[in-house]
N, C-alpha and C positions, 0 to 999 in steps of 0.2 A: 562762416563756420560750416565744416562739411560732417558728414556722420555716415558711419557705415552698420549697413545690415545684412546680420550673419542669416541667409535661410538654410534651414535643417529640414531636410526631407527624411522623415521619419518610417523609410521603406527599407526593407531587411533583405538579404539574399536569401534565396529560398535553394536547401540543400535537402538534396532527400538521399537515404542510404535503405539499404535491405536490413530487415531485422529476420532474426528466425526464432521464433517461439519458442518456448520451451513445450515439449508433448505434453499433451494434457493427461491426466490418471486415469486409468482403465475406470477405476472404483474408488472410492474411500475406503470401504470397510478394510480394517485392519489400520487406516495410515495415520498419523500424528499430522495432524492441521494447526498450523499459525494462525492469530488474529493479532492484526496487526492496526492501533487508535492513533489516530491522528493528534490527537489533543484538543479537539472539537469537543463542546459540550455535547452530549449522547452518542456520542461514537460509543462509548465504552458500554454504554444499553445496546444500541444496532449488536455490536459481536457478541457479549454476554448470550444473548438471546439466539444467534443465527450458531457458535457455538454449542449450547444446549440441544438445540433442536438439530443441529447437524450428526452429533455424538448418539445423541438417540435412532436417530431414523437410517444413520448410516455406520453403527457400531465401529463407530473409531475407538482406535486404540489408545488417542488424549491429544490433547489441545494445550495451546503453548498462545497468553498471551501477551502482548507487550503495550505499551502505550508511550509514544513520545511527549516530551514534560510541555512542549508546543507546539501548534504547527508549523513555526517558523525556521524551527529547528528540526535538522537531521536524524535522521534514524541511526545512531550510531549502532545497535542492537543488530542491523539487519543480516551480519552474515552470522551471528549465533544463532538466529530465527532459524538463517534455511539452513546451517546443519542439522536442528533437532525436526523439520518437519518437511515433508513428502509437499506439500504446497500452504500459501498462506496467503489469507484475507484479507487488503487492507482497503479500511475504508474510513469515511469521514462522518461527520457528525453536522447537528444544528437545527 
C-alpha cells in the first residue's frame, strides 16, 4: 500500500506598495471628530472618555460616534463617519 503526503509551506509573498497619508489637522478646535467602537467590551468607555476630554480641552465643535454590532463585522458606517467629521478615532477595547 502506498500513501502520499501533501507538504504545505505555509510562507506568503511579501508585496509592499507606497501609501500616502492623509495630512494630519493643523488643530481640532472648531472640527467634528468621529469615535469610531469596535465592539470590544470598554472600547465604548476608552472613546466616551477621550471624546469628552477631547471636546473640552480642544473646543470641538461635536463628536460623532459609532460602534460596530461586532468585531467580526465591517464597518459598514464608515464613509457616513468621514463625511460628517474632519478625522476619526478608532479603537478597541478589553
Amino acid at each position: 500500500m502506498s500513501s502520499k503526503v501533501e507538504l504545505l509551506v505555509p510562507e506568503g509573498r511579501v508585496r509592499t506598495s507606497f501609501i500616502f497619508p492623509t495630512p494630519r489637522l493643523g488643530e481640532l478646535k472648531g472640527k467634528v471628530i468621529g469615535f469610531m467602537g469596535n465592539g470590544k467590551p470598554n472600547a465604548d468607555i476608552l472613546l466616551s472618555r477621550l471624546a469628552n476630554l477631547l471636546g473640552r480641552e480642544y473646543n470641538l465643535l461635536g463628536t460623532r460616534s459609532k460602534d460596530k454590532p461586532r468585531v467580526t463585522e465591517p464597518a459598514t458606517f464608515i464613509d457616513e463617519l468621514a463625511k460628517e467629521c474632519q478625522a476619526v478615532v478608532n479603537a478597541i477595547g478589553d
